[in-house]
Each structure stands twice: as C-alpha cells, then as structure tokens.
N, C-alpha and C positions, 0 to 999 in steps of 0.2 A: 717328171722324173726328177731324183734327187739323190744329195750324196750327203753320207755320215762323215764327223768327225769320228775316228777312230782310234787313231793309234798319233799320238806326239816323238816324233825320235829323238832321240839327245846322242849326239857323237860324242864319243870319249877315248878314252885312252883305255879303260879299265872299267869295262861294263858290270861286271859283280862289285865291284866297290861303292861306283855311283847308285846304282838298284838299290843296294844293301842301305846305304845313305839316304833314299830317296821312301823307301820301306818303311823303314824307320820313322822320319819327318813326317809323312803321310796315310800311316797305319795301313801301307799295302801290302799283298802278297806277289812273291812268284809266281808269274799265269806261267811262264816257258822257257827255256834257255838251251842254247845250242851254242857253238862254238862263237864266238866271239858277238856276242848276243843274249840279252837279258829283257824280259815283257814283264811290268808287273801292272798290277790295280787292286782296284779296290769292291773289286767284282766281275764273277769270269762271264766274260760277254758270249754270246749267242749270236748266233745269224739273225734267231727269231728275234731276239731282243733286239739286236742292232737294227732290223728292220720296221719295228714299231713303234722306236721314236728313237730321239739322241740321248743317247748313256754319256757315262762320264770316258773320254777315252784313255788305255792303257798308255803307260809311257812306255819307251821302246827307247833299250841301251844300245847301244853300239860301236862297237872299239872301229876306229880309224889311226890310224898312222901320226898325226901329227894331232899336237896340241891344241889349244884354244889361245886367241892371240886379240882377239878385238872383243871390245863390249858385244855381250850378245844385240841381236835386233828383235828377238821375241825373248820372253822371260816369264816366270808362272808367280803368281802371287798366292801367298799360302796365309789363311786366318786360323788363328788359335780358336779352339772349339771349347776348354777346358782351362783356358790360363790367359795372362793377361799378354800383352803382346811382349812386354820385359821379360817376364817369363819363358813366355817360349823363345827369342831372343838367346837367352842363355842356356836353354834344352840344347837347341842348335847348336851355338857354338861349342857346344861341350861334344856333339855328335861329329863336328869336323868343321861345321859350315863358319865366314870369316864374315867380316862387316865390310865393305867394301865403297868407296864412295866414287860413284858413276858423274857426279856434278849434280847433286841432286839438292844440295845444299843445306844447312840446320835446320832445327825446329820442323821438321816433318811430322807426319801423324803417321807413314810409315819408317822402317828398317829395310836399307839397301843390303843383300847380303850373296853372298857365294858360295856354293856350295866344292864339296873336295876338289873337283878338275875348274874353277874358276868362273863356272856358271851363275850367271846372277839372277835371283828371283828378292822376290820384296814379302817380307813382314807386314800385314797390314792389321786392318781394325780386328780387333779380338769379338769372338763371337761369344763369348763365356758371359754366361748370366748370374 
C-alpha cells in the first residue's frame, strides 16, 4: 500500500490573489474554487492518473484569518524553462513577488524571493537552452 502527493496547501489571507499570482509564475490553471478556496495546476488530475503513478500535485489556496509571521519551513523552487534566471527574476518582480533575504547570504547561484502574502520560494538554475 501507498500514498500520493497530491495536493500542496498555502494558507493565505486572499486565496484568488495568491492562485492568480502563482498561475501566472507557473503557467497553471484554475482546476476549482469555492468560497474561501482556490486549486490550480498544471494538469487536471484523475483518480486514474493519480493512481498510476505520482503527477505533479495541485496547489491548494486557502484563506485563514491571520497572516504569515515566521520564515516559512517548506518552500517551492521554481526554474526558468525560457529565460535566464535575471530574467525571470524581474518577470517576478514585475508580477508582485519581492527579493527577500532569509540569511542565505551573497554570491548565491540562487534568488531568495516572496511572493504577494510573504511566502518565500527560491529562483533557481534556468533551464533555458
């Protein structure tokens, strides 16, 4: 017996903002949305699918009452597939997302960065050929 990664949740304040931001960054769609709740990816998963091997899983918005106050302790790393890592770098920031520094210190070969509610995920090696 065994169990799928499925679904990633991100608590927020303002679940269509964060989606719509994370849509974007990630070329996903809306899979569903109900009241204080937003699913998207990047392909709409199946039982069948989910059961024949691990997919990529959806993220999953969620409005909560209170803010974000501490460095996260999970975080998603995202590679550029079509531009250099400077480049997307400044897609990003143009989209909302901040540069943020966790103590991660200069000269890195990634970007610390956060997105609208303060979430940090990393910049990393560009996959662009």
């Amino acid at each position: 017996m065994t169990s799928r990664f499925t679904e990633l949740v991100i608590e927020c304040l303002d679940p269509e903002r964060l989606a719509a931001f994370w849509c974007e960054v990630l070329d996903f769609t809306v899979l569903d949305r109900s009241e204080g709740m937003v699913e998207i990816s990047s392909w709409e998963p199946t039982a069948e699918a989910v059961r024949a091997g691990q997919m990529p899983p959806t993220l999953f918005f969620v409005r909560v009452p209170e803010a974000k106050t501490v460095k996260n302790r999970l975080h998603l790393d995202v590679s550029p597939v079509d531009a250099s890592t400077a480049d997307e770098v400044a897609r990003l920031l143009a989209l909302g997302a901040t540069r943020v520094d966790v103590g991660q210190g200069s000269g890195r070969s990634w970007v610390v960065m956060a997105d609208p509610e303060g979430n940090e995920f990393d910049v990393v090696r560009s996959l662009a050929v």
